[in-house]
N, CA, C and O atoms as a Tinker XYZ file with bonds, in Angstrom:
   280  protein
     1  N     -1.739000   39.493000   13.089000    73     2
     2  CA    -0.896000   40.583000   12.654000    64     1     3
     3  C      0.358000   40.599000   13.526000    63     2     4     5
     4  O      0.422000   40.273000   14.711000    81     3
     5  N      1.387000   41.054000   12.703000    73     3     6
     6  CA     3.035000   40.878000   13.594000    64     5     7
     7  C      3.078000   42.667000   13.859000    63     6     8     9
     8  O      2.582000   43.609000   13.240000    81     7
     9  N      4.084000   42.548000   15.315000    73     7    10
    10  CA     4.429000   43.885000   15.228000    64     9    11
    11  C      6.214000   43.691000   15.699000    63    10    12    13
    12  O      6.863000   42.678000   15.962000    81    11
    13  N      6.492000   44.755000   15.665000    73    11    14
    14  CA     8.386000   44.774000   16.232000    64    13    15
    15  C      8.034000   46.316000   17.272000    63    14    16    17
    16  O      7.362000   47.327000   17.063000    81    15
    17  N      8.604000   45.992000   18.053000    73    15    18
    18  CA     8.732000   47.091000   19.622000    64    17    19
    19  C      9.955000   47.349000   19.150000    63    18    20    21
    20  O     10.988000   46.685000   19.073000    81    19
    21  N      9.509000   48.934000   18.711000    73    19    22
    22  CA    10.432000   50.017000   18.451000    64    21    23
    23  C     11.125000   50.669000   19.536000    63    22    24    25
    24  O     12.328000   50.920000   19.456000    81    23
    25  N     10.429000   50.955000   20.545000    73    23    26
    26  CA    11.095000   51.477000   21.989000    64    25    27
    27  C      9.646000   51.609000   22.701000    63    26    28    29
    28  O      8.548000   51.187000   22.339000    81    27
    29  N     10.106000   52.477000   24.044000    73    27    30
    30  CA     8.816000   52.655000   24.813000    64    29    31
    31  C      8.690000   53.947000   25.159000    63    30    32    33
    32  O      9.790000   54.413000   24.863000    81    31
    33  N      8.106000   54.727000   25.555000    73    31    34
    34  CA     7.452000   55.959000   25.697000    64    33    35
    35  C      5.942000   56.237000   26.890000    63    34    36    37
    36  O      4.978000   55.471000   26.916000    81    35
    37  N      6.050000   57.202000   27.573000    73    35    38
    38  CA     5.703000   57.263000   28.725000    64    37    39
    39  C      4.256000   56.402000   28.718000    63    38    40    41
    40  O      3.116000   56.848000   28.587000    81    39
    41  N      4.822000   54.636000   28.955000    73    39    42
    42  CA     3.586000   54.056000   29.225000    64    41    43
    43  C      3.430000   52.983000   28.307000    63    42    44    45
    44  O      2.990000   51.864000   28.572000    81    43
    45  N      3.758000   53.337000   27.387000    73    43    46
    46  CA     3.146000   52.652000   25.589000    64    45    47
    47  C      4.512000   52.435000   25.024000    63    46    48    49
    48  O      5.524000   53.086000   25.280000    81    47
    49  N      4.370000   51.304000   24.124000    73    47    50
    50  CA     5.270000   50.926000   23.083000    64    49    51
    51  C      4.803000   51.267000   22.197000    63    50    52    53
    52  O      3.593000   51.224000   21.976000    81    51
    53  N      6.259000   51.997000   20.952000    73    51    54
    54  CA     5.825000   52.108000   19.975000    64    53    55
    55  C      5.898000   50.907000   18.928000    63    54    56    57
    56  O      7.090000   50.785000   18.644000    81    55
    57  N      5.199000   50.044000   18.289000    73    55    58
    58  CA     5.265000   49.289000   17.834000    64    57    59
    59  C      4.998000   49.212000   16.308000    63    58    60    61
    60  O      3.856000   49.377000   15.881000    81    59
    61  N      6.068000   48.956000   15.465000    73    59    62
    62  CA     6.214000   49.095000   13.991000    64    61    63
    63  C      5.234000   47.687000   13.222000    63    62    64    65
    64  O      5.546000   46.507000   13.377000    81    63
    65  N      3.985000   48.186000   12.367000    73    63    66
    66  CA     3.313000   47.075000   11.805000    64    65    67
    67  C      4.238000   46.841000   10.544000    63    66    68    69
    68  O      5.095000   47.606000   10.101000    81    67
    69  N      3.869000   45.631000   10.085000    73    67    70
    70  CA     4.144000   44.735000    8.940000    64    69    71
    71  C      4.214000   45.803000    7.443000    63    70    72    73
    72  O      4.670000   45.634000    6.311000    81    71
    73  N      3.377000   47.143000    8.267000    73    71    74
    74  CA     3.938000   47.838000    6.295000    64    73    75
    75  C      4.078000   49.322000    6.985000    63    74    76    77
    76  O      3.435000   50.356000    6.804000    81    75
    77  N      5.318000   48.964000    7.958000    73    75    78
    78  CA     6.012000   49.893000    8.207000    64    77    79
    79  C      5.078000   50.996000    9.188000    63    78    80    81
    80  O      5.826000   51.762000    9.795000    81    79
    81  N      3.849000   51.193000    9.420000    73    79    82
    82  CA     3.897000   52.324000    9.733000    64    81    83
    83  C      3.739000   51.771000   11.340000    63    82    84    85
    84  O      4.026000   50.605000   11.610000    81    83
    85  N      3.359000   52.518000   12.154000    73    83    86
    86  CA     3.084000   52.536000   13.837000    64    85    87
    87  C      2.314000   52.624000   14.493000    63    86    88    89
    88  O      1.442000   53.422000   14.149000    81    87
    89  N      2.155000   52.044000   15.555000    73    87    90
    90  CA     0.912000   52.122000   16.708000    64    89    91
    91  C      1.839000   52.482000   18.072000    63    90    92    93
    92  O      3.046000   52.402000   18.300000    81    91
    93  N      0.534000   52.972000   18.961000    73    91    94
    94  CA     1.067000   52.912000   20.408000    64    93    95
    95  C      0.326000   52.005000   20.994000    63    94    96    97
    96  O     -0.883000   52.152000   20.818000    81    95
    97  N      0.826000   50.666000   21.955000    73    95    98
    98  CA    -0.219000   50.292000   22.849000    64    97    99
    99  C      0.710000   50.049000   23.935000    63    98   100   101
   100  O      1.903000   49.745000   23.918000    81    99
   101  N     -0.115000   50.254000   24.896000    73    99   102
   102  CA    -0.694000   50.119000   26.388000    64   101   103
   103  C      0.615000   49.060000   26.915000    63   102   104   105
   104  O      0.625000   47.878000   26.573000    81   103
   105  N      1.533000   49.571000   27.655000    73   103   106
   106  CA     2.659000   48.818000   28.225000    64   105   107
   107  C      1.903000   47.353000   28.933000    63   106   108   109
   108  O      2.376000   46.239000   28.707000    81   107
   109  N      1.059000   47.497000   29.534000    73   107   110
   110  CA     0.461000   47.249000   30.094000    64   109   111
   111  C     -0.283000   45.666000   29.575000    63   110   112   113
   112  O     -0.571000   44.664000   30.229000    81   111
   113  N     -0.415000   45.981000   28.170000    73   111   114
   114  CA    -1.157000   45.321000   27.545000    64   113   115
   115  C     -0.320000   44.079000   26.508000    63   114   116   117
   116  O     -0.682000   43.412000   25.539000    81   115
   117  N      1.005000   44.197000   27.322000    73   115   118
   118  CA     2.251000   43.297000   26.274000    64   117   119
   119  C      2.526000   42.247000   27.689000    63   118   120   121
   120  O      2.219000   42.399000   28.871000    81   119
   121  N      3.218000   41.179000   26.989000    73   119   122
   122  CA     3.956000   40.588000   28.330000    64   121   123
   123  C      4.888000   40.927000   28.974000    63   122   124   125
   124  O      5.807000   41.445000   28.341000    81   123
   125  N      5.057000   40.768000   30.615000    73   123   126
   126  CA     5.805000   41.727000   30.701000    64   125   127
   127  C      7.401000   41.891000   30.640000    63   126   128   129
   128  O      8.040000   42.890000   30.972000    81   127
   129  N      7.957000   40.523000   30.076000    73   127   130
   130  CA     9.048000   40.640000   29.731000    64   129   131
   131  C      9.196000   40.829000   28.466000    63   130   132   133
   132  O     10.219000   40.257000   28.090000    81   131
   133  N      8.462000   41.556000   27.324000    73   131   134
   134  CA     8.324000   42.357000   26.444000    64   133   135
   135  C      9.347000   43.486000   26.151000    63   134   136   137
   136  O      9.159000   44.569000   26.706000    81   135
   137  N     10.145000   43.369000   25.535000    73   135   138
   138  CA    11.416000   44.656000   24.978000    64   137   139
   139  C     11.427000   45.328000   23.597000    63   138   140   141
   140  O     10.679000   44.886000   22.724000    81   139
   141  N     12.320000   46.483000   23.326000    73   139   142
   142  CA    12.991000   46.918000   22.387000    64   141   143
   143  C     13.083000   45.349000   21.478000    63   142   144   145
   144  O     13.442000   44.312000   22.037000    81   143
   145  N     12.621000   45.427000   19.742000    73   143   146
   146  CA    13.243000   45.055000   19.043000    64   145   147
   147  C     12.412000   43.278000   18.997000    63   146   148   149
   148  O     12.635000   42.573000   18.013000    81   147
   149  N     11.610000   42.814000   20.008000    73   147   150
   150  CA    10.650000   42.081000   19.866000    64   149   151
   151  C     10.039000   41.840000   19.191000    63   150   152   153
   152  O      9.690000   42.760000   18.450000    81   151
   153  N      9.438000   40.407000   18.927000    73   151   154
   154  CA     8.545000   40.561000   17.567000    64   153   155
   155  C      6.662000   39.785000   18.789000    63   154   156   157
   156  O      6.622000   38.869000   19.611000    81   155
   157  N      5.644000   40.616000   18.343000    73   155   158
   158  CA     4.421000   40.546000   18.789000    64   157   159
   159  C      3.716000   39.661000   17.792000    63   158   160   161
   160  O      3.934000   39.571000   16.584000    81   159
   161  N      2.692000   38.927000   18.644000    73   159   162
   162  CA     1.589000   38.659000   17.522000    64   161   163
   163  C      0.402000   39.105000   18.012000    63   162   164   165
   164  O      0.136000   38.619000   19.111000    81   163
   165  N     -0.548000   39.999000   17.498000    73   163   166
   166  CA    -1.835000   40.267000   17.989000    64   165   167
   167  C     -3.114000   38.866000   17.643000    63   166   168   169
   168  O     -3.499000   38.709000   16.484000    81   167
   169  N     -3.459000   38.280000   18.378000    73   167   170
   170  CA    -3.860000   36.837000   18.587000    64   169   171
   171  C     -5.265000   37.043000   19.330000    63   170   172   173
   172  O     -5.169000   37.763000   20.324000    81   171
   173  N     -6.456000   36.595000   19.071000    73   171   174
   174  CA    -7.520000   36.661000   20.124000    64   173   175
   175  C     -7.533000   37.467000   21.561000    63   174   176   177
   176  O     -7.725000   37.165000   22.739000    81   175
   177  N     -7.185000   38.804000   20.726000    73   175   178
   178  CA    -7.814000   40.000000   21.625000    64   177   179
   179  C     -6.321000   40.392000   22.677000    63   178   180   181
   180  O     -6.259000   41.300000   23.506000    81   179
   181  N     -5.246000   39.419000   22.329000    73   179   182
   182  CA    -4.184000   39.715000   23.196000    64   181   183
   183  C     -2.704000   39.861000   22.238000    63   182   184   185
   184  O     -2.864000   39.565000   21.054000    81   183
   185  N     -1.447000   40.240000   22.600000    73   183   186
   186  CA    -0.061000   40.399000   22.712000    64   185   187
   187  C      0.243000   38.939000   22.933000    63   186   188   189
   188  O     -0.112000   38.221000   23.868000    81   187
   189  N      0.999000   38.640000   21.840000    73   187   190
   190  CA     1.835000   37.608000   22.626000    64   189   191
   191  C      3.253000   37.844000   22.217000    63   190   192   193
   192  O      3.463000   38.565000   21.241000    81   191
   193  N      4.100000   37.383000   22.776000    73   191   194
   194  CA     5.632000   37.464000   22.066000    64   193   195
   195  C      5.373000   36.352000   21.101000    63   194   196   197
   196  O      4.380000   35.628000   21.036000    81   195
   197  N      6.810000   36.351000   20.121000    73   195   198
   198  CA     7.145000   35.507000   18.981000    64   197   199
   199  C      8.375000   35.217000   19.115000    63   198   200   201
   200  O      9.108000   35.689000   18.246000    81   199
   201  N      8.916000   34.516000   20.018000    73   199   202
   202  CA    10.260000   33.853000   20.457000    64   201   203
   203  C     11.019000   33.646000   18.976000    63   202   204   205
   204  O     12.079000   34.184000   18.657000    81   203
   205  N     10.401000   32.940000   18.335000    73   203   206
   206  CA    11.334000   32.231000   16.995000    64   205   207
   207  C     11.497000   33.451000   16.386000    63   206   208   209
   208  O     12.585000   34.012000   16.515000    81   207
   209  N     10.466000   34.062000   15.635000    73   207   210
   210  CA    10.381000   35.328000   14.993000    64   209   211
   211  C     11.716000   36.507000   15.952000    63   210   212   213
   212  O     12.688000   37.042000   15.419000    81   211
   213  N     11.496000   36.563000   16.745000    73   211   214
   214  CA    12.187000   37.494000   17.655000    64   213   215
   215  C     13.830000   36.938000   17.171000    63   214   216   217
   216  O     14.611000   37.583000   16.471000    81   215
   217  N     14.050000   35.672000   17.722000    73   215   218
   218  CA    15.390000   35.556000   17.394000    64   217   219
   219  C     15.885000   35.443000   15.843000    63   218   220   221
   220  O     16.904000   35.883000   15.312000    81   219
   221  N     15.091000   34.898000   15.452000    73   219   222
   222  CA    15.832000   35.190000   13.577000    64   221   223
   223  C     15.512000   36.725000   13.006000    63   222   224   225
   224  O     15.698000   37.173000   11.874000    81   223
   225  N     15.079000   37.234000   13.944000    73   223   226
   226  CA    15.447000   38.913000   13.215000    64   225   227
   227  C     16.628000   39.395000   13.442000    63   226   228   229
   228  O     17.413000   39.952000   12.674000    81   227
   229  N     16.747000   39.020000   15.114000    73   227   230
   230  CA    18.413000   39.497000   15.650000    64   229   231
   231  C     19.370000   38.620000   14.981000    63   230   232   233
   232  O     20.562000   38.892000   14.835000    81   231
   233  N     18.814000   37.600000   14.597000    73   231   234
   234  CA    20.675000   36.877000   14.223000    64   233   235
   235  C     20.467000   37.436000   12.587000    63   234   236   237
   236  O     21.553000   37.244000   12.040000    81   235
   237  N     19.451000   38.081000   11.552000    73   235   238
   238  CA    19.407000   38.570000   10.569000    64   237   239
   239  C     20.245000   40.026000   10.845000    63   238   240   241
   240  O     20.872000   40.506000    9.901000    81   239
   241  N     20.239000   40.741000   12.204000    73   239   242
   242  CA    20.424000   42.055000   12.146000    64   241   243
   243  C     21.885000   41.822000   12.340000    63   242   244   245
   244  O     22.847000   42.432000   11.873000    81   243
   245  N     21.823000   40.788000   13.143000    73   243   246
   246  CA    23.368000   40.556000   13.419000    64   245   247
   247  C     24.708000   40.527000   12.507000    63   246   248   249
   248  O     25.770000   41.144000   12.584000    81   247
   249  N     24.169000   39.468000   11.539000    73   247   250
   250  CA    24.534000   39.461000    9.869000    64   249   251
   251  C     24.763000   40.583000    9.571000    63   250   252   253
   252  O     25.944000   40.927000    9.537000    81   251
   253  N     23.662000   41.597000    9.233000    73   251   254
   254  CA    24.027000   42.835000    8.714000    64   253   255
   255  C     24.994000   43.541000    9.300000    63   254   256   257
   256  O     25.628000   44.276000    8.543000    81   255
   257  N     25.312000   43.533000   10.495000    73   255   258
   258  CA    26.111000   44.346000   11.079000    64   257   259
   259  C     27.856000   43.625000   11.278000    63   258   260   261
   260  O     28.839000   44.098000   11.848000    81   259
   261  N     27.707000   42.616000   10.704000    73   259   262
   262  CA    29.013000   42.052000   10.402000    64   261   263
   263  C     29.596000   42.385000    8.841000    63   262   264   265
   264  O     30.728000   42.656000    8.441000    81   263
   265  N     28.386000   42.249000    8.200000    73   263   266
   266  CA    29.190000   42.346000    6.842000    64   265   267
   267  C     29.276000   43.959000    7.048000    63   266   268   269
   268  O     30.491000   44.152000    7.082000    81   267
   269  N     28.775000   44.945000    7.171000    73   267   270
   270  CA    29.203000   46.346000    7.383000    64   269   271
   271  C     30.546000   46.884000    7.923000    63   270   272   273
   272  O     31.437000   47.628000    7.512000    81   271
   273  N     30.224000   46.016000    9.262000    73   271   274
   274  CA    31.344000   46.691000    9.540000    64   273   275
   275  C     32.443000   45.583000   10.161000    63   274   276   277
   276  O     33.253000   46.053000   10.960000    81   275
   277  N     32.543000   44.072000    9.840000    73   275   278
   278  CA    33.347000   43.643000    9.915000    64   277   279
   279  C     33.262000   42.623000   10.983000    63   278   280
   280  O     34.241000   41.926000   11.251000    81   279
C-alpha cells in the first residue's frame, strides 16, 4: 500500500492513502529522513520511502503549477 506525508503533528504523520482518506503513524516508525509530500510504501511490517514515486509526483506538481500560473 502507497501513502503521501501530508504534514506532521505532535509525533505522527498524517499520511494520505491511495483513496484519499488518512492515517496517523508513529514519526518514529518512518525513515528518518522522511518529509512533507513523500511517497511511503507499507512493505513487510515496515515504512519505506519511494524515491522514484516521490520525485515524479513533484515534477507532476511542478507542471501543474506552471501551467497555472505561468
Amino acid at each position: 500500500m502507497k501513502y503521501i506525508i501530508d504534514r506532521f503533528e505532535e509525533g505522527n504523520a498524517v499520511c494520505e492513502k491511495e483513496d484519499r482518506t488518512t492515517i496517523l503513524v508513529e514519526r518514529a516508525l518512518l525513515p528518518p529522513q522522511a518529509g512533507e509530500g513523500d511517497v511511503l510504501i507499507y512493505e513487510d511490517g515496515r515504512y519505506l520511502l519511494d524515491s522514484a514515486a516521490t520525485l515524479e509526483r513533484r515534477k507532476r506538481m511542478e507542471e501543474k503549477r506552471k501551467k497555472l500560473f505561468g
